[in-house]
Structures are given as structure tokens and as C-alpha cells.
C-alpha positions in Angstrom: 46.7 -23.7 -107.7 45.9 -19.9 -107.3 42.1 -19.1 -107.4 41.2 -16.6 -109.0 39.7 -13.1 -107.5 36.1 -13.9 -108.6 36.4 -17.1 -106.9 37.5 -16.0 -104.0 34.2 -13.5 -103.6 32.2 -16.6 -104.6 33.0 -18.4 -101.5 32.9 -15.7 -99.2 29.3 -14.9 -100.5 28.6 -18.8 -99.4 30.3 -18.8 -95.8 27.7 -15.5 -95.3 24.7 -17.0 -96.2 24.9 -20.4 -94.9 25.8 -18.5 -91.1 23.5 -15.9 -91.5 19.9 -16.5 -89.3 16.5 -15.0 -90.5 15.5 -12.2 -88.0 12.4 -12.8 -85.9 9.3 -10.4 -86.4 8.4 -7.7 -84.0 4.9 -8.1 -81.8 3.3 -4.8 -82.0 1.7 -6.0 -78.3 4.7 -7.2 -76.8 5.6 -5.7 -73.7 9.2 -5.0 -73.8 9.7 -3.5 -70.4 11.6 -6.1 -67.7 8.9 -7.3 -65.3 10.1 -6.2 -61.6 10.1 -9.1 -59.4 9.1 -7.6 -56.2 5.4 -6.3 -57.4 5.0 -9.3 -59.0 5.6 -10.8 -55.7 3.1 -8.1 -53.9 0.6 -9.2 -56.6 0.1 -12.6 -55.5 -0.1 -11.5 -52.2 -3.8 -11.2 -50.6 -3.9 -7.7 -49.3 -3.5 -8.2 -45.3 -6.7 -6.6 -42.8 -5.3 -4.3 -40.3 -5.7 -5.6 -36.6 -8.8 -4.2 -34.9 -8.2 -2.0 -31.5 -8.0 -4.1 -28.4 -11.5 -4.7 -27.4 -13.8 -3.8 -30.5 -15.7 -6.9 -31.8 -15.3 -8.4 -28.8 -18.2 -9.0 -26.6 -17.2 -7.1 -23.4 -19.6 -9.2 -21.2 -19.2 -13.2 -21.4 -22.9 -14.7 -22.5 -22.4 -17.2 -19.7 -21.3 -14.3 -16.9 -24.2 -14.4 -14.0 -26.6 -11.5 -13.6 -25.4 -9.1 -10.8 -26.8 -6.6 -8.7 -24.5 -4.3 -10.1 -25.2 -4.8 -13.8 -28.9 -4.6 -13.7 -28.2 -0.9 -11.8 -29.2 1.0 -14.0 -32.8 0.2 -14.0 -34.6 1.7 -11.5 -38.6 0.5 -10.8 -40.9 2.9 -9.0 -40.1 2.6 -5.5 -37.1 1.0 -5.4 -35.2 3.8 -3.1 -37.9 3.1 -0.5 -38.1 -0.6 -0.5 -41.9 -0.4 -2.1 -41.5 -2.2 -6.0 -45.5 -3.1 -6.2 -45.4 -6.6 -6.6 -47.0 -8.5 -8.9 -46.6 -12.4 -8.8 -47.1 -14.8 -6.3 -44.7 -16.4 -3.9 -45.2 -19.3 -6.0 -44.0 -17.3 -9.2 -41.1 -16.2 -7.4 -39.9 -19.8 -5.8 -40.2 -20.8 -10.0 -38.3 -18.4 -10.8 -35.9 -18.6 -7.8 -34.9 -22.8 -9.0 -34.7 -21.9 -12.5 -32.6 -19.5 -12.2 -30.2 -21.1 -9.5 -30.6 -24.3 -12.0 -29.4 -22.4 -15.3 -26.5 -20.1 -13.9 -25.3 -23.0 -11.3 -24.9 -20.0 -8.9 -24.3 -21.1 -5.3 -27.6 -19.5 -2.8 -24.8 -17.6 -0.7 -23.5 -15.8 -4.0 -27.6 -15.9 -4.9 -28.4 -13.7 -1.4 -25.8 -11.6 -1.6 -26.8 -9.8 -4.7 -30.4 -10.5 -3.1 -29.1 -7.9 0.0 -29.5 -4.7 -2.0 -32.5 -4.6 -2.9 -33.6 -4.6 1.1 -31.2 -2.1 2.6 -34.0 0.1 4.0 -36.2 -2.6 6.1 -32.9 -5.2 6.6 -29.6 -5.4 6.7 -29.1 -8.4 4.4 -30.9 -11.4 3.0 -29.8 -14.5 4.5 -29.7 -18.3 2.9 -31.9 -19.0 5.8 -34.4 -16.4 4.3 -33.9 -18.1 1.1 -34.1 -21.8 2.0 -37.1 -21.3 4.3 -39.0 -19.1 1.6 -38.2 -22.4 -1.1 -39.9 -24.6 1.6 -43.2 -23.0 1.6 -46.1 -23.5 -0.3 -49.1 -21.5 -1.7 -49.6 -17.9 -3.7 -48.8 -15.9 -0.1 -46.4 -18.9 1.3 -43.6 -16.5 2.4 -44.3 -13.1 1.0 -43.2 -12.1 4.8 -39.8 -13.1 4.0 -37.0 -10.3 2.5 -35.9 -13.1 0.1 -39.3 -13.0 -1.7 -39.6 -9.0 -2.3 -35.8 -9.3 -2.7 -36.0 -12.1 -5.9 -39.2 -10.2 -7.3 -37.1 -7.0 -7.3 -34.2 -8.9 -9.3 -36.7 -10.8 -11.6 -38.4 -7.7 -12.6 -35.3 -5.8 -13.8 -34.3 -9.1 -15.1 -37.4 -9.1 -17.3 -36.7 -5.2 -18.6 -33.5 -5.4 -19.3 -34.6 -8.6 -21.7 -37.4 -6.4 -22.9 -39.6 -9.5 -22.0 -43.4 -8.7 -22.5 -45.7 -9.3 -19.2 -47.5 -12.7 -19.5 -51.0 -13.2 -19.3 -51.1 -14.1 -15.3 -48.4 -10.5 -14.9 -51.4 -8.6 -16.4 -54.1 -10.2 -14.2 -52.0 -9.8 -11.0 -51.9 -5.6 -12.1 -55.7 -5.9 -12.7 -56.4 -7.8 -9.3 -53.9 -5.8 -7.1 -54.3 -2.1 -9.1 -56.1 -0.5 -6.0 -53.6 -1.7 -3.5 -50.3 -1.0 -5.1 -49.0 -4.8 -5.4 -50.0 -7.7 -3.6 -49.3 -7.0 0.3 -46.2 -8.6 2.0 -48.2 -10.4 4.2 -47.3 -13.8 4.6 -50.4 -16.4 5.2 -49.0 -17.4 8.4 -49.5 -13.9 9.7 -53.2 -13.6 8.4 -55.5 -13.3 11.4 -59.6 -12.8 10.2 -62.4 -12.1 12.3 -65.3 -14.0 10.6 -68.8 -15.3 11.2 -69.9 -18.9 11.2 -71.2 -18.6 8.5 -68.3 -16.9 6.3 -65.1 -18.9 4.9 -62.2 -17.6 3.8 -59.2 -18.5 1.0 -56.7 -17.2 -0.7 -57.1 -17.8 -4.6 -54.3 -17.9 -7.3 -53.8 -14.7 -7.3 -52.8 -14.5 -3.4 -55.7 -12.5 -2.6 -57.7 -13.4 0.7 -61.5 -13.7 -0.1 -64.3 -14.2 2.2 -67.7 -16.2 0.8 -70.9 -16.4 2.9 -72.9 -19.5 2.9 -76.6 -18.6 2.0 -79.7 -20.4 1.9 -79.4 -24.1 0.7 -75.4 -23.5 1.1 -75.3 -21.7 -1.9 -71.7 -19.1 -1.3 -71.1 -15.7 -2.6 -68.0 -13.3 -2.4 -68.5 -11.3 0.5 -65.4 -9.3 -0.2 -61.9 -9.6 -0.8 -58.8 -8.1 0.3 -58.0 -6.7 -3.4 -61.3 -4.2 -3.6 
């Protein structure tokens, strides 16, 4: 059966509608642009520090690394050129110091004596270990102040303590006080201490390895006569 013309437009109408999809609506905010991978990528990435110079940050000298002749050069105590530091501590301060030292840094006595040797290059050629062990054998505030070893370790201990900016301790300042006249306790040793005395003087040596003579008075009552610091 033919259709008619107005049927025919009434079905093609239908086949239009029932294809056709409802457009979507526009976001205002949308961003329309293609995203680009690769700075997407760089993004995400944590920006990466730039490797530092060889040698900055970096301690240049080990904490552990032994103290050295060399690296304490650059401090220079009065008299040092002529072998004449005053000193001021005891041979028993310095023997202290002496095991401590050798105790912390594990450093063998012949290393010990070598860096010892220049501080003595004017009165001797080197210290020994000999000069060291017989100076750690002794006993009492003048107990080997003869010895090279003991001006040698006061030397070293002294720049030690600057270099640390250590203050001086209470028995530093009384050793100044005590041995201000003289210029440092003397490098005597006390087994090379001859006195002439009467029989009725005694003498000592007290902490501060200063040699004192007392006089026995009436009802052995004793007074300082004098003493080897005045």
C-alpha cells in the first residue's frame, strides 16, 4: 500500500528524535586546554639540591685526629723561640696530664716524643722515651722538672689549653702568683737541689714546688725563713 507524503514526514520526524541526544552544558570554570604530560610529571617531582663543592660541609680535620706539633703552630707563648715558656704547673700537673692524654688519644710515647722534640731544639736535640718514661716514674711537685720531657709536655699542654680557649684553674692562677718574681717555676729538678742550712733550719718543697726554709724557735715553734719564690 502506498503511504502517503504526510506519512512519510511523520516517520522521519520519529527516527530524528528517538536518535537524537541532549547536549551537555558548558562549565564556565572548565579548563579546556590539554594538560601536558611532562610538567605534570616535573610537578610531582621534589625539586633536587645541587651537590655542594668537594670539601665544603665537611669537617677538614677528623674530631678523633691526635694533636700535633704542627697544628698547634700557630700559637706562639712568650719565649718559645728561646726555649724559656715560664712555667706554671708542677711536674706532678704535667705527669697528669702526660697519662691522660696518652690514655684518650691511644698515641704510642715514641709518636708522643717526637712531637715532644720541637719544643727543645735550642738546649737538645730531641726528647727521648727514656726522658719520658723516667719523668712518669718520679714523684713530687719538682720530681723531674730537670728533664726536657717536662718543659717539653708543659709547652704542648699550654697551647693545647689556648687553642681550646680553656680558662686557667684555680691552682694555674696560684702557680702565676707564687712564681711572678721568678718568671715560672725553675727547671731544677729536686734531685739537683743542694742547700746550705743551719741546724736549726729545715727545708721543703710545698705544692707549689717551691723550696722553703723554716727555722725552729723557742719551744720548736717554726717560721718561714724564706723561700725560693720571694
Amino acid at each position: 500500500m502506498a503511504r502517503s507524503r504526510t506519512d512519510l514526514k511523520q516517520a522521519q520526524d520519529q527516527r530524528c528524535i528517538s536518535c537524537a541526544k541532549p547536549l551537555q552544558e558548558r562549565d564556565a570554570n572548565a579548563n579546556t586546554a590539554t594538560p601536558n604530560k611532562n610538567t605534570n610529571d616535573d610537578a610531582s617531582k621534589k625539586p633536587s639540591s645541587d651537590p655542594k663543592p668537594p670539601g665544603q660541609g665537611k669537617r677538614l680535620v677528623k674530631k678523633d685526629e691526635p694533636t700535633t706539633a704542627s697544628s698547634l703552630a700557630s700559637i706562639r707563648p712568650e719565649g718559645e723561640e728561646t726555649e724559656s715558656v715560664p712555667i706554671y704547673a708542677t711536674a706532678n700537673d704535667v705527669r697528669r696530664d702526660i697519662k691522660a692524654h696518652l690514655s684518650k688519644t691511644n698515641m704510642a710515647k715514641a709518636t708522643f716524643v717526637r712531637e715532644l722534640s720541637h719544643f727543645v731544639s735550642v738546649s737538645t736535640d730531641k726528647v727521648t722515651t727514656r726522658h719520658l718514661d723516667s719523668l712518669l716514674k718520679m714523684k713530687g711537685p719538682r720530681g723531674g722538672a730537670h728533664s726536657p720531657a717536662f718543659y717539653a709536655a708543659y709547652v704542648f699542654f699550654e697551647k693545647m689549653r689556648v687553642r681550646d680557649g680553656k680558662k686557667k684553674g684555680v691552682k694555674r692562677e696560684k702557680m702565676e702568683e707564687v712564681w711572678a718574681k721568678k718568671g715560672g717555676m725553675q727547671r731544677e729538678g729536686s734531685h739537683n737541689l743542694y742547700l746550705t742550712m743551719l741546724s736549726t733550719e729545715r727545708s721543703c718543697i710545698d705544692q707549689y714546688g717551691c723550696v722553703q726554709i723554716w727555722e725552729t724557735g723557742p719551744g720548736g715553734m717554726q717560721r718561714l725563713k724564706c723561700s725560693e719564690a720571694d
